[in-house]
GUVEX-555232 format. One record per residue (C-alpha): x, y, z. Coordinates in pm, whole numbers, plus 50000, padded with zeros to 5 digits. Example, Ala and Ser with C-alpha at 12.3 -4.5 7.8 and 13.67 -1.06 7.14 Angstrom:
2
512304955050780513674989450714
***
This chain:
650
138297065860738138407037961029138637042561346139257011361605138137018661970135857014262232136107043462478135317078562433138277092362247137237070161971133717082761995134597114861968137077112661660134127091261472132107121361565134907152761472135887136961103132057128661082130497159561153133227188061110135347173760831132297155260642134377124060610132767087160548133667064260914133567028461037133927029661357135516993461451134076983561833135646959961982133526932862201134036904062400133956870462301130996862262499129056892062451125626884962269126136904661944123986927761788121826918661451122876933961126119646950561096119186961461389121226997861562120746995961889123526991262050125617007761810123827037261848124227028062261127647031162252127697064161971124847083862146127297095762415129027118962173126687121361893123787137862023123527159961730123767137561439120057125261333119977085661365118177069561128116947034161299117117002961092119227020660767120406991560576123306994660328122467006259956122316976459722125566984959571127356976859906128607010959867128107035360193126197067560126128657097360128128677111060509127297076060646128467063360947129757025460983129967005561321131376976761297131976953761615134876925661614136646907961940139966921961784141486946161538142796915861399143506912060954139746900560885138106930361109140046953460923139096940060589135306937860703136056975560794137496983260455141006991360509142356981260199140177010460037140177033660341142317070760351143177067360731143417045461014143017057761346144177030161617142867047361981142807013262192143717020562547146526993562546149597001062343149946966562218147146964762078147416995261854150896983661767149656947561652146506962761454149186986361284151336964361188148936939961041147036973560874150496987260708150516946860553147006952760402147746988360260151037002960235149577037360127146997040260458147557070660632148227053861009147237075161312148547058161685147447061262029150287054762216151197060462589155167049462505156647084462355160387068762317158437033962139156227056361957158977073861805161167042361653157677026261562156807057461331160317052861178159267010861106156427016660991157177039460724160067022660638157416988060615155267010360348158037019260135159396981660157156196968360031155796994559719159257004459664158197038559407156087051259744156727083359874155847085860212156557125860229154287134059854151727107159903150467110760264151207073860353152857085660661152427067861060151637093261331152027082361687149727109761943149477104762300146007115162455147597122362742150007142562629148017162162450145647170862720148187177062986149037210862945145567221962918144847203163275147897220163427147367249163315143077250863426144897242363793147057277063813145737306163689148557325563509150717299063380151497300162985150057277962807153217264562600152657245862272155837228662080154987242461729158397222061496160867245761608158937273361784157387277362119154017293762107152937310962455149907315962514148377331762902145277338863042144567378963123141747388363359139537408263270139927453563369136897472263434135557493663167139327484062942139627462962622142327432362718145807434362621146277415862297149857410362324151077393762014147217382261932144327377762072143797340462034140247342662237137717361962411136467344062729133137338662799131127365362999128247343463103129947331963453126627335463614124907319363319122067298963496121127274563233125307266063305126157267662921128737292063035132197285662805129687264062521129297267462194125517272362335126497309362531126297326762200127557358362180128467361362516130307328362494133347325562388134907341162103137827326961933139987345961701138397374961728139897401461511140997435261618137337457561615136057430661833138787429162083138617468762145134567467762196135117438462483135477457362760136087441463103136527405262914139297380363008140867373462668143707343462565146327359462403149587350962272152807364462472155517354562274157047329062029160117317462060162907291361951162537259462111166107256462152167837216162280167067202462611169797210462822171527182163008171217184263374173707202863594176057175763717177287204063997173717210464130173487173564169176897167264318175847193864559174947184064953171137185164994171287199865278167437209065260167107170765229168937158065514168027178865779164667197465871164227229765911164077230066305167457211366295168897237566068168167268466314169297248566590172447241266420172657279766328171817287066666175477269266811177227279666525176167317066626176567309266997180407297266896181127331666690179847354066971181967336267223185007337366986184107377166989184237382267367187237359267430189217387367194188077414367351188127406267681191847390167632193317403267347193947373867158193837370266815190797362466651191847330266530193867315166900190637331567055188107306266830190727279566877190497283267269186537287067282186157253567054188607238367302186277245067594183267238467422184307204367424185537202167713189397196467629190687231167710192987235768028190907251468331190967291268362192567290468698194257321468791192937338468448191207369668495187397368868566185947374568218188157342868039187027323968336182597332268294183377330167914184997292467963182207285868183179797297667900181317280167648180697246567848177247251867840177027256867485178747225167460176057205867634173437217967469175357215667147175607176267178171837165667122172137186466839174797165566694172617132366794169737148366623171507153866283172767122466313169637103466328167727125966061170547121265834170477083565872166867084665871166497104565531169287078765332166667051865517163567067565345164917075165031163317048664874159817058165065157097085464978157517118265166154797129865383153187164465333154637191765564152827206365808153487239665679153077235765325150517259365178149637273164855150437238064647147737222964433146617185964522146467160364278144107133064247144437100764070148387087163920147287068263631148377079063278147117114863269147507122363632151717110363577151507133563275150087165763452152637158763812155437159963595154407193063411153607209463711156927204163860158287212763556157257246763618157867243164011154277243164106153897228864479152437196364447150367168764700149577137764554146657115364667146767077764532144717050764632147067025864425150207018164623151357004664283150037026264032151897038863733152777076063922153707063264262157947057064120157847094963908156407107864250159067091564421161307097864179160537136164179160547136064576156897148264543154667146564872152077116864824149097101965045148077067465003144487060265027140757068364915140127100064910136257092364963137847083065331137427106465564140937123965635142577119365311142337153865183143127165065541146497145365529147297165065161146457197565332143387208765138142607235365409145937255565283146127245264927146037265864574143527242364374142487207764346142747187564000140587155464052141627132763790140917100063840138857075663574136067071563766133067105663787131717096864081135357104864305136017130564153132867147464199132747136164574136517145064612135287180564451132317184064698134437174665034137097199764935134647231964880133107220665237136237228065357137447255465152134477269664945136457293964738139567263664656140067261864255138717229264137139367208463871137257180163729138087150263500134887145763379134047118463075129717122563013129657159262876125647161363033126857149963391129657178863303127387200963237125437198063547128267193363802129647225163650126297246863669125697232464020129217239564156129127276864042125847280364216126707268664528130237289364517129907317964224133017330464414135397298864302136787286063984135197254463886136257240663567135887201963406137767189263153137747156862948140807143862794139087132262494137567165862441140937179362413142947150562221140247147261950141157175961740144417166361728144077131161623141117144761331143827170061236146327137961183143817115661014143597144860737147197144060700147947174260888149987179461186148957190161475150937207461722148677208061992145377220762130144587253762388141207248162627139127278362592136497269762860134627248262694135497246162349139237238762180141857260562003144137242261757147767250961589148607230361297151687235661029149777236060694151657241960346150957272560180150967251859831148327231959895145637259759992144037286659760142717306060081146437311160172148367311559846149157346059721147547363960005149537387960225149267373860607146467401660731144407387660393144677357360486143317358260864139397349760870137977357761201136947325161436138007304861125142127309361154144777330161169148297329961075150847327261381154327323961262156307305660953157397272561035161477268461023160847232860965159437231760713160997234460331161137278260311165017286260218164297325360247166587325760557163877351060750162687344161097159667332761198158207364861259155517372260987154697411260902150737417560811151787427860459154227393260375152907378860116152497338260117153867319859854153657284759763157257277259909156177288360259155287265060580153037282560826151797273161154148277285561181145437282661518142217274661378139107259261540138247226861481135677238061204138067266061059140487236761005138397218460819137127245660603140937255460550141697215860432138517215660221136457196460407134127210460591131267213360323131257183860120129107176659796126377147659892126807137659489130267118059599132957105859802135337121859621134207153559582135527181659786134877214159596136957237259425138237267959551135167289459534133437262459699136087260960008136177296360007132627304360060132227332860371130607320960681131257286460670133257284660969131207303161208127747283861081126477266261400126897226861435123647212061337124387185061135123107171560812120857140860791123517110060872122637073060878124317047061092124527014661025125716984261215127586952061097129486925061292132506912661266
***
């Protein structure tokens, strides 16, 4: 398998289908022109650039290829070439290769390495990072369509040689959101089903509510001092995913994940033309202006009131008459009794002070069509909203999720042009321009009354100084941290929940969470998406029942293995003509016609595909059933076998 990148989500996919799924990887760097390029026999700098997220595989310095030319069987290729372009693939072997992962940062990039990758081999398995969703979506369509052009008998569906477009961002916003507001579901778009899974806090001396399933214990090292709280390092006090039932009832006064409900994901509904053809009132006028314009219109009624029962008018002559002498065009009360007289007198007053009133709406109305172009300004009394750093790609992502599920939002951008600034304005979302390293920046957003803070900008260093200047002014604010070097994550996290062991700290790296998902693509299965469990990663795939002996003829409750995978729900995509829901009884039984969505970790996956213990005799070989089936596999720890690296230039 290839993989062509040179940030960290490309690290860390080399590193998932190295480690977890066993598979062989060239890692294709790109480099600049200009760049002094690294001897063939020499690792140094690929092992530079892999060491950030391979600190558990054992380099070997100086391993030169076999003399066959052919790469041991779990060997790890870097390869470094200005571009992706037809002779860097070849050098990388994609004519022979399974999978082609294409995680540049720029979109066209990817597209031109795909398109020149689908000419080399029509049957690679193609696997695109693209920002794009509505481009991503025809190019899937062209370049399947180029595949079965090129070898007209190929099936794109039977043989695998299908394109998968994946979004990084996307993938990791709902886990970002979601770390920002304790409470909200964590929704995942599973085909036709939407999974929901919450958060429940832990209850004193009670076992959590599992709901549908418990999809994880949470970790109960919070005061962990060596700050491997939420890591695969916390052991048994860590977390626990998939736990099955006997340990769910013996953890007492644990927070648990558990899934609420699944449910049809049903159209999008088309927006309300009425709502919109509504007056936005709220809009145009501000909330002083409203109670003063309340204010006359009460002062009018109560006058209206008096004139009929001091006169004995009708209701309606006795509004008529009051309007008439609040503007000043009624006929004098001379030779009227007393009370019409100190109500007309009344009613001139209310007059006065109703016509600055009028002025004021006036201007704010004009004023608001003026500025509707412009960023609002936080309100002075907003409170409880989170505050959102950074409006690049994943910060645009998480804003519009959050007002999706009409969280209270403050943006802070440094950018005046940046990519969020028009969906912020769009969305009539509150926004500060500036650097929030300034002082009064986080003032202006209103970080003294605010929910949380999600600091996601691309650069550590402000968002750990953003995190710091926040807590100084509210120490027990929920923070957020986009965080890319997992052993500066480690210690801003440890040193955060020292300093406040009363506040939620969490970081979060989108690469960490997109990984699994693009691994679970490059072994031809889809995805759906991926849950944030502190620390480590919950994923839900759709996985044909055919194609795997541990599911295949086993009832549903058989076939759950505890922090391996479990069973969710049947997927109405996929080819099962029963006619049944998607609900799945403990006692079904699974046959080969059946489509189920499963959550798995990233190891249980690969143990369900196959291909998490591979034989060192071949590249081929992936073990038969008893060999994929063998107990324990899934929970073994994550030391990794001896690996070699090797380096070649392009």
């Amino acid at each position: 398998m290839i993989v062509c990148g040179g940030d960290a989500l490309a690290h860390r996919l080399a590193r998932e289908l190295h480690e977890v799924y066993g598979e062989q990887v060239t890692l294709l760097v790109p480099v600049l022109p200009d760049e002094p390029r690294t001897p063939a026999g020499r690792t140094g700098r690929a092992l530079a650039l892999f060491g950030r997220v391979t600190a558990a595989v054992t380099r070997t310095a100086g391993a030169a290829a076999p003399a066959d030319g052919v790469d041991p069987v779990g060997a790890l290729r870097v390869v470094e070439a200005a571009e992706a372009d037809h002779r860097a693939l070849t050098d990388a072997g994609a004519e022979r290769a399974a999978a082609l992962a294409l995680v540049h940062e720029d979109d066209e990039t990817n597209i031109r390495a795909a398109l020149t990758a689908r000419r080399l081999n029509p049957r690679l398995r193609l696997v695109i990072r693209l920002y794009n969703r509505k481009l991503g979506q025809h190019l899937e369509t062209l370049l399947d369509q180029a595949a079965v052009v090129a070898e007209p008998g190929l099936d794109p569906e039977k043989l695998d040689a299908a394109t998968t477009v994946l979004s990084d961002v996307d993938t990791a916003a709902p886990g970002l959101a979601a770390a920002a507001v304790a409470g909200t579901s964590k929704v995942v778009q599973a085909g036709g089903l939407l999974l929901h899974a919450v958060d429940r806090p832990p209850v004193a001396g009670q076992a959590p509510d599992p709901g549908l399933c418990t999809l994880a214990l949470l970790s109960a090292t919070a005061g962990d001092p060596a700050g491997c709280e939420g890591s695969e390092r916390s052991g048994d006090a860590g977390p626990r995913l998939l736990p099955d039932d006997r340990t769910v009832a013996a953890a007492t006064g644990r927070a648990a994940v558990t899934l609420e409900a699944v449910t049809p994901a049903g159209p999008a509904l088309p927006a309300a033309r009425l709502a919109a053809s509504a007056l936005p009132v709220a809009s145009l006028f501000s909330r002083r202006l409203r109670w003063s314009l309340a204010g006359a219109v009460a002062a009018v009624l109560a006058l209206a009131l008096a004139s009929t029962f001091i006169t004995g008018d009708h209701p309606l002559h006795a509004a008529y008459l009051t309007l008439l002498d609040i503007f000043a065009i009624g006929d004098p009360a001379v030779g009227e009794p007393t009370g019409r007289q100190v109500l007309q007198i009344l009613a001139g007053f209310v007059g006065l002070l109703l016509l600055p009133v009028i002025v004021a709406a006036l201007l704010e109305g004009l004023g608001t069509f003026r500025s509707a172009t412009t960023l609002r300004r936080p309100p002075r009394g907003l409170s409880g909203h989170v505050v959102l750093l950074g409006l690049g790609k994943v910060g645009t992502r998480v804003l519009a999720r959050l007002r999706r599920l009409n969280i209270p939002v403050v943006c802070v951008e440094s950018d005046p042009e940046a990519r969020g600034i028009a969906v912020a304005r769009r969305l009539r979302v509150p926004t500060v321009i500036g650097d929030v390293t300034e002082e009064g920046v986080l003032e202006a957003a209103r970080i003294h009354r605010a929910h949380a803070l999600l600091a996601l900008t691309s650069v550590d260093i402000t968002n750990l100084e953003a995190a710091l200047s926040a807590r100084a002014v509210t120490p027990d604010l929920r923070v957020v941290l986009r965080l890319y070097d997992d052993d500066f994550a480690t210690a801003v996290f440890r040193t955060l929940r020292t300093a406040h062991p009363g506040a939620l700290t969490r970081s979060r790296s989108v690469s960490h969470l997109a990984a699994p998902a693009f691994a679970g693509a490059m072994v031809g299965r889809q995805v759906f998406g991926a849950v944030p469990v502190e620390r480590r990663v919950l994923l839900f795939a759709a996985v044909d029942v055919a194609d795997h002996p541990l599911l295949d003829g086993r009832t549903v409750a058989e076939a759950f293995r505890p922090g391996a995978w479990r069973v969710i729900a049947l997927d109405r995509a996929g080819h099962t003509t029963s006619g049944e829901g998607w609900r799945l009884a403990p006692e079904r039984l699974l046959g080969p016609e059946d489509r189920v969505v499963v959550a798995a970790t990233r190891r249980g996956l690969a143990e369900l595909l196959g291909r998490g213990d591979r034989h060192r005799g071949g590249r081929s070989g992936r073990g038969d059933a008893t060999d994929r089936a063998r107990p324990g596999a899934a929970t073994s720890s994550d030391s990794a076998p001896d690996n070699s690296v090797r380096t070649e230039q392009g």
